[in-house]
C-alpha positions as CSV (number, residue, x, y, z in Angstrom):
1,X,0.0,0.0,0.0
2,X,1.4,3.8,-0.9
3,X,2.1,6.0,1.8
4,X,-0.5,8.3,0.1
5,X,-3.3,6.2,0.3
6,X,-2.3,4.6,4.0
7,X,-2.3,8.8,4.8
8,X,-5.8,8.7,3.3
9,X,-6.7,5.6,5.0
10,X,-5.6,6.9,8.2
11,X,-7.4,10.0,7.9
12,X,-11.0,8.4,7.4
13,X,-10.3,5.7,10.1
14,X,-9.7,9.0,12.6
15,X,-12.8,10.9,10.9
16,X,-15.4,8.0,11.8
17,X,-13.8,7.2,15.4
18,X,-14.2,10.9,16.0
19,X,-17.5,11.5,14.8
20,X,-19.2,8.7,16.5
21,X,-19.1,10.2,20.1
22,X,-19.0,13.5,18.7
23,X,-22.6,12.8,17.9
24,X,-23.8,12.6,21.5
25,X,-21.6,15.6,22.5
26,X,-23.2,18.2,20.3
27,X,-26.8,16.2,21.4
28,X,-26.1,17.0,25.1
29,X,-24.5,20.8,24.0
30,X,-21.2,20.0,25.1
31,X,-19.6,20.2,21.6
32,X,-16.8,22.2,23.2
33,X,-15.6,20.0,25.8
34,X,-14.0,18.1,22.9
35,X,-12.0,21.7,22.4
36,X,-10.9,21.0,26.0
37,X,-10.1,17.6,26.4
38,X,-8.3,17.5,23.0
39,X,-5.9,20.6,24.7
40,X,-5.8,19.3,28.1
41,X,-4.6,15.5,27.5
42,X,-1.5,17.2,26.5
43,X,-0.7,17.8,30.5
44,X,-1.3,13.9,31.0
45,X,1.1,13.3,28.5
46,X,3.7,15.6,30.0
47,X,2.8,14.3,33.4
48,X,3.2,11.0,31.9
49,X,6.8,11.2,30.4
50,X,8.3,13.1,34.1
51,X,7.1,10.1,35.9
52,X,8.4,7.3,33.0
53,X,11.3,9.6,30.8
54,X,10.2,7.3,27.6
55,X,7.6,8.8,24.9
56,X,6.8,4.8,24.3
57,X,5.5,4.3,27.8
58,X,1.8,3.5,27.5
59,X,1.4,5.4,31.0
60,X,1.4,8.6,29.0
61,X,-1.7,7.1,27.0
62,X,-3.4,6.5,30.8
63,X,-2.5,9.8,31.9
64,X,-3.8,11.4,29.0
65,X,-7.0,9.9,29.5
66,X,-7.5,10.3,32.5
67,X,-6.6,13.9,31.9
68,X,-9.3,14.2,30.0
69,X,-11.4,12.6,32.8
70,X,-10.2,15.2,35.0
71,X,-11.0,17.5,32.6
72,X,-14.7,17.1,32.3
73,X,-14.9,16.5,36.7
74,X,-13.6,20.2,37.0
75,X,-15.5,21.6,34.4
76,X,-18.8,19.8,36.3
77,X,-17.1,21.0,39.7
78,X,-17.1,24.6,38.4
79,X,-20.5,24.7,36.9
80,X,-22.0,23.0,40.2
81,X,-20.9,26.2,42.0
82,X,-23.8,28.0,39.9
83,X,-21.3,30.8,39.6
84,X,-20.8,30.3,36.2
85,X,-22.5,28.4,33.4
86,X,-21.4,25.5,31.2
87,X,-19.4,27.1,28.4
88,X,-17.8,29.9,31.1
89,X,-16.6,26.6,33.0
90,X,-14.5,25.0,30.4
91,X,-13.1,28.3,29.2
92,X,-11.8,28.5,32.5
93,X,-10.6,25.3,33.0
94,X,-9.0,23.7,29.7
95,X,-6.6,27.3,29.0
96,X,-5.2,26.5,32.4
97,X,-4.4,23.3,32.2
98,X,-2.9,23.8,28.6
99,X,-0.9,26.0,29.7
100,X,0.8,24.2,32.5
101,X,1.5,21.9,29.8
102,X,3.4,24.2,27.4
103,X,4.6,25.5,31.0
104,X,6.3,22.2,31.7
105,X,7.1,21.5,28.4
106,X,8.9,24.8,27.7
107,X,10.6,24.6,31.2
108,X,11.6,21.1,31.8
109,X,11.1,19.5,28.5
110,X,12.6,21.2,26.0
111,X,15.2,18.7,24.5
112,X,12.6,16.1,23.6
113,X,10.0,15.7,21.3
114,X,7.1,17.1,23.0
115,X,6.1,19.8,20.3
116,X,3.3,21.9,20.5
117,X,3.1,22.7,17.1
118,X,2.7,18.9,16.2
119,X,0.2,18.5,18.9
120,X,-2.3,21.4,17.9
121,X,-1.7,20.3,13.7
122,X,-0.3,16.7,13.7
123,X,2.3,15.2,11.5
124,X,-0.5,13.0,9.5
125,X,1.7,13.1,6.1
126,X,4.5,11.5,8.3
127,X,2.8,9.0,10.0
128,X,2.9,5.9,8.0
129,X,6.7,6.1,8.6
130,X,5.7,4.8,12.3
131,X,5.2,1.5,11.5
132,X,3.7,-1.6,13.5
133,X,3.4,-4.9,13.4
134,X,-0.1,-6.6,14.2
135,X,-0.7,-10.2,13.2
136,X,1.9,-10.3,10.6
137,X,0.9,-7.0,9.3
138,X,3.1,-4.0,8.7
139,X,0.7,-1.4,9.5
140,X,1.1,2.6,10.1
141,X,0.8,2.9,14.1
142,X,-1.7,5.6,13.5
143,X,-4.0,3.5,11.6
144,X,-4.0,0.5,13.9
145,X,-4.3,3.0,16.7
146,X,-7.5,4.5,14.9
147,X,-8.6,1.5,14.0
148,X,-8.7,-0.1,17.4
149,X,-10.4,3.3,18.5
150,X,-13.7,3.1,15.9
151,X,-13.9,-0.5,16.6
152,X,-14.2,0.6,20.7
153,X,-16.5,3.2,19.9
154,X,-18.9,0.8,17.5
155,X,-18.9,-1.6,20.6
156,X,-19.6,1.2,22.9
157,X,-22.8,2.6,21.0
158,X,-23.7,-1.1,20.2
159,X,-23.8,-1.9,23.6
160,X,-24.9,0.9,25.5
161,X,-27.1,2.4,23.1
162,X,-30.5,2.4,25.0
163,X,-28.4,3.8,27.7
164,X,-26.9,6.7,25.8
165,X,-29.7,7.6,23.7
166,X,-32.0,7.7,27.2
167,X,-29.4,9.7,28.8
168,X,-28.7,12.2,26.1
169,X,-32.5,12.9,25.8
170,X,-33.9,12.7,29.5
171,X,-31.2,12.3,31.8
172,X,-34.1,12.8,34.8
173,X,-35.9,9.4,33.2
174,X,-32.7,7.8,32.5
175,X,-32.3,8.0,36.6
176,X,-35.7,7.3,37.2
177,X,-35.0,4.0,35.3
178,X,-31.8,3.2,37.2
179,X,-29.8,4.2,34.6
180,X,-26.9,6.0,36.0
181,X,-26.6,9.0,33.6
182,X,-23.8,10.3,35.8
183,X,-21.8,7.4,35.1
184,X,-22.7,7.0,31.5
185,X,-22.0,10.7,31.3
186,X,-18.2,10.5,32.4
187,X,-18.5,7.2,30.6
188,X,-18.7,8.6,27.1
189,X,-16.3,11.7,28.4
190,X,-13.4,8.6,29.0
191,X,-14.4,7.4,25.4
192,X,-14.0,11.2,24.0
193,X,-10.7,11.4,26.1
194,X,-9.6,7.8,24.4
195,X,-10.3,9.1,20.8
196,X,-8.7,12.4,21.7
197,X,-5.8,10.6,22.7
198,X,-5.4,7.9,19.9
199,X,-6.3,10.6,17.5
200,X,-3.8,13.8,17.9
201,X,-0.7,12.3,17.7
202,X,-1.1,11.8,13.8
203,X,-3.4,14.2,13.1
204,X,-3.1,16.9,15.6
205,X,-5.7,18.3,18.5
206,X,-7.3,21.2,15.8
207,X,-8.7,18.5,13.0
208,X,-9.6,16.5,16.3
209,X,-12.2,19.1,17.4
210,X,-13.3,19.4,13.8
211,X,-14.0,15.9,13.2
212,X,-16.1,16.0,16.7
213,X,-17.9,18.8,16.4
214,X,-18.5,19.4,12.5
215,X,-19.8,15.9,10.7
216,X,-21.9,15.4,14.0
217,X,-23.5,18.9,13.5
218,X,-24.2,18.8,10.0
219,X,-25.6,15.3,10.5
220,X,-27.9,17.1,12.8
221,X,-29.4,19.1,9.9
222,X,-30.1,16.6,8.0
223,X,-32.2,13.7,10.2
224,X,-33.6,13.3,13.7
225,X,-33.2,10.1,13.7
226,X,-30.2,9.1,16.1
227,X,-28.7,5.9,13.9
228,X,-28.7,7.7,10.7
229,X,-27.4,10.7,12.2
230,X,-24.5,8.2,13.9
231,X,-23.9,6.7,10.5
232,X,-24.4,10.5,8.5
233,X,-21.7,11.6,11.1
234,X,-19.5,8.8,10.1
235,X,-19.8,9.2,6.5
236,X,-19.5,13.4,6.8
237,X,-16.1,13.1,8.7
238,X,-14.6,10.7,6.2
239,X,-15.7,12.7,2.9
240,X,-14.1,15.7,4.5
241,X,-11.0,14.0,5.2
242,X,-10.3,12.8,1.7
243,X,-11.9,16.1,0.6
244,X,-9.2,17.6,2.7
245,X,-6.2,15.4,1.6
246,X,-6.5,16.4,-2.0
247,X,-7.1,20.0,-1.9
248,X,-4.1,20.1,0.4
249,X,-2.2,18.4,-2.2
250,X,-3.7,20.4,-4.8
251,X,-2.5,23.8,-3.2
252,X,-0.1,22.4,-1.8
253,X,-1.0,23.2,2.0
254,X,-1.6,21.8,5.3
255,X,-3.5,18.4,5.3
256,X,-5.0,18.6,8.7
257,X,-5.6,22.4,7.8
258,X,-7.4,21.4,4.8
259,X,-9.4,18.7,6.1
260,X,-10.6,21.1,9.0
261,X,-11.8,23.6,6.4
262,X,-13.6,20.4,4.5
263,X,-15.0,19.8,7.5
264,X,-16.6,23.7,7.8
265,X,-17.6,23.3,3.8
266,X,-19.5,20.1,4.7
267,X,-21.4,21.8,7.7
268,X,-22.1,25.3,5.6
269,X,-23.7,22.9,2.7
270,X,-25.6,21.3,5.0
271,X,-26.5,24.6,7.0
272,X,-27.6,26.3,3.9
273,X,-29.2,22.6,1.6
274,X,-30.5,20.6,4.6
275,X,-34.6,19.8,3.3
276,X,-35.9,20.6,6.7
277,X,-33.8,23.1,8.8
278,X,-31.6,24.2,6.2
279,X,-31.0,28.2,5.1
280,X,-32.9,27.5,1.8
281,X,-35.6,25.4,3.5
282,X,-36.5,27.7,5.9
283,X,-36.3,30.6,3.9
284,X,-39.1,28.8,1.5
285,X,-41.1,27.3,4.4
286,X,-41.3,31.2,5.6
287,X,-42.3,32.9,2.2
288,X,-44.8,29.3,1.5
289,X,-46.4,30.7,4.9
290,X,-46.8,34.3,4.4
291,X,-48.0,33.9,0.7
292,X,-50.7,31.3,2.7
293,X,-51.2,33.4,5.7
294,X,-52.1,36.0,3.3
295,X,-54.8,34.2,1.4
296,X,-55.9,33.1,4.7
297,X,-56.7,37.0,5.1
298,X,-58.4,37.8,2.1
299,X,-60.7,34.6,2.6
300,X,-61.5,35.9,6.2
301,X,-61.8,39.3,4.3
302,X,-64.0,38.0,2.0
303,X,-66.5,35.8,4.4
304,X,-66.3,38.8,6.7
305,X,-68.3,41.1,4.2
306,X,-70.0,38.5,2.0
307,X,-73.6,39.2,1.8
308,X,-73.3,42.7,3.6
309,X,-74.1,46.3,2.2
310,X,-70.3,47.2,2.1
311,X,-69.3,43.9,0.1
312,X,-70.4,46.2,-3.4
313,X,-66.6,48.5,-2.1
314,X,-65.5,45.8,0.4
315,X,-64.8,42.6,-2.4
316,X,-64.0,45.3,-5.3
317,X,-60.3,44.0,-5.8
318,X,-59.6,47.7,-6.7
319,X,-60.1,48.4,-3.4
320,X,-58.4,45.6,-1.1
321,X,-55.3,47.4,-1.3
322,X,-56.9,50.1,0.8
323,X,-59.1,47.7,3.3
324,X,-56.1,45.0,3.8
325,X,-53.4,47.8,3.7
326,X,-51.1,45.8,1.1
327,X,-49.5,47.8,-1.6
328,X,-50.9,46.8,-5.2
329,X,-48.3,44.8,-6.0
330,X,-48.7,42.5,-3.2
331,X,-52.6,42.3,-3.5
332,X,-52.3,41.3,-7.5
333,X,-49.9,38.2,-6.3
334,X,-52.1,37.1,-3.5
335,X,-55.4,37.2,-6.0
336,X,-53.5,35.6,-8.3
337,X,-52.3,32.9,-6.3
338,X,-56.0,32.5,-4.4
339,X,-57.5,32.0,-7.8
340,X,-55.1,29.6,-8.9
341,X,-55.7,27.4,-6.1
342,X,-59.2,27.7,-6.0
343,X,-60.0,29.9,-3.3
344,X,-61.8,32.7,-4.5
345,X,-63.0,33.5,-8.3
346,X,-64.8,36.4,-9.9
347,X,-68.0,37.7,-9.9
348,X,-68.9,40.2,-11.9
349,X,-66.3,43.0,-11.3
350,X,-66.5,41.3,-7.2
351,X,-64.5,38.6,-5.7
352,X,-66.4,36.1,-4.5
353,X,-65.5,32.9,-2.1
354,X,-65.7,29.4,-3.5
355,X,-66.4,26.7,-1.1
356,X,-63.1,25.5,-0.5
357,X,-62.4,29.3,0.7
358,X,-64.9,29.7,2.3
359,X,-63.9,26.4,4.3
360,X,-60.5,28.1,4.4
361,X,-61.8,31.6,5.7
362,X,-64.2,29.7,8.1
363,X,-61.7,27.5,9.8
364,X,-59.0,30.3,10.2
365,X,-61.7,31.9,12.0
366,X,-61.9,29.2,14.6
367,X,-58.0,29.3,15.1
């Protein structure tokens, strides 16, 4: 296999076990604490090599996590105090810890390969040069890594999928039912903190908050229902990825730059083309319901002074745009759109109601 395609490979592996419990963060609003815990794992890491001196030492992996663990309990601890809300909490708490980490790093760490730089933007073009070997195959480290992450977080939704769902939606029944959401929610926080992990050291911590935060969100656009929007999410994060790899090749730029801004182009097409809560949709639904608010009007216009002594000036469609206040314009495009779909019709130089308007008009009334 070609180190470009195993870079491509890698990349879509990372994309899917990112989006996955990305999903359930931006359900429960807590899209950002993927900003955090993608920052903060740094310090476990840097913890994690004082205590061992070797970058191989899978206690950097444990501290990392539970970094992120930590993480999420002060950001819980802070909001508890009522002080401050949600979003105020982690702005306090992640920049703090971050920056004991560059802290340490700067200070103590210097002479090894603890870079910051490859932490926030990842070295994925260089990572199927770290090679391992797994069952007689000579794979990129990054890609098994990955790989072994989307296959925990595929168990983890299989298995606890009731669970999640409940807690995500009513935490309050989820207890009710005896299901724990406290420990489900720090749960999926130790899965985020795991994929955080696994993920940044190839691809860097900024594409990490992408791929949690945008597939997931414009997967929310598009369906309500919480499997598709799992397997949209999926499918989103890897289509940007290999989106991203070739325009960085094609201007020759930053791959997990590129596949960041992939991941913003996927979210802004779904923002502006979803069929429901799309830009476009809305912006349709809206003028559908004023053109239909305002034949709604005329009928109750219209049953309002049929059969009464003022329905000669009342009915003249010369004169509505004086009774109904609409300029001229606006009055010719709601008759004509009323006639076309059979509301009212003409008779003599009056507007009259046909019965489907004046079933219109009469249950508008009762609204």
């Amino acid at each position: 296999m070609s180190p470009d395609l195993e870079v491509q490979l890698i990349a879509v592996v990372v994309a899917a076990a990112c989006a996955l419990p990305g999903v359930f963060l931006v359900l429960r609003r807590m899209a950002m604490l993927s900003d955090a815990i993608s920052h903060t794992v740094l310090l476990g890491i840097v913890l994690g090599y004082f205590l061992t001196r070797d970058l191989s030492s899978p206690l950097l992996f444990v501290g990392a996590v539970a970094m992120g663990v930590v993480t999420v309990s002060l950001v819980a601890l802070v909001n508890r105090t009522g002080l401050v809300k949600e979003d105020a909490a982690i702005g306090l708490v992640f920049p703090i810890l971050f920056s004991i980490a560059v802290l340490l790093i700067s200070r103590f760490a210097d002479n090894v390969h603890l870079d910051v730089d490859s932490v926030l933007l990842g070295e994925l073009a260089f990572a199927p040069f770290d090679r391992v070997a797994i069952l007689g195959l000579d794979l990129p480290r990054a890609l098994a890594v990955g790989g072994a992450t989307l296959l925990a977080n595929l168990l983890l939704v299989a298995l606890f999928y009731k669970e999640l769902k409940l807690s995500t939606f009513d935490a309050s029944l989820a207890a009710a039912l005896g299901f724990a959401p406290a420990l489900i929610h720090y749960g999926l926080m130790t899965a985020v903190s795991i994929t955080a992990v696994g993920a940044f050291d190839a691809v860097g911590s900024i594409l990490v908050i992408a791929l949690m935060v945008a597939p997931p969100a414009a997967a929310y656009l598009l369906t309500d229902r919480l499997p598709l929007m799992l397997a949209l999410s999926a499918a989103i994060g890897a289509a940007s990825a290999l989106a991203g790899y070739w325009v960085a090749r094609w201007l020759d730029v930053s791959l997990a730059g590129a596949m960041a801004s992939m991941t913003g182009v996927a979210f802004l097409l779904a923002y502006l083309l979803a069929p429901e809560r799309g830009l476009l949709a809305l912006a349709a639904r809206r003028a559908r319901q004023r053109w239909e608010f305002a034949q709604q009007m005329l009928a109750l216009h219209l049953l309002n002074h049929e059969g009464t002594a003022e329905a000669t000036d009342e009915c003249d469609p010369a004169h509505l745009s004086t009774h109904l206040r609409w300029q001229p314009a606006f009055v010719s495009a709601v008759l004509r759109r009323a006639e076309d779909a059979g509301l009212v019709k003409r008779s003599g130089p009056l507007l009259a109601l046909t019965d489907r308007g004046r079933q219109l008009a009469q249950e508008a009334s009762l609204r």
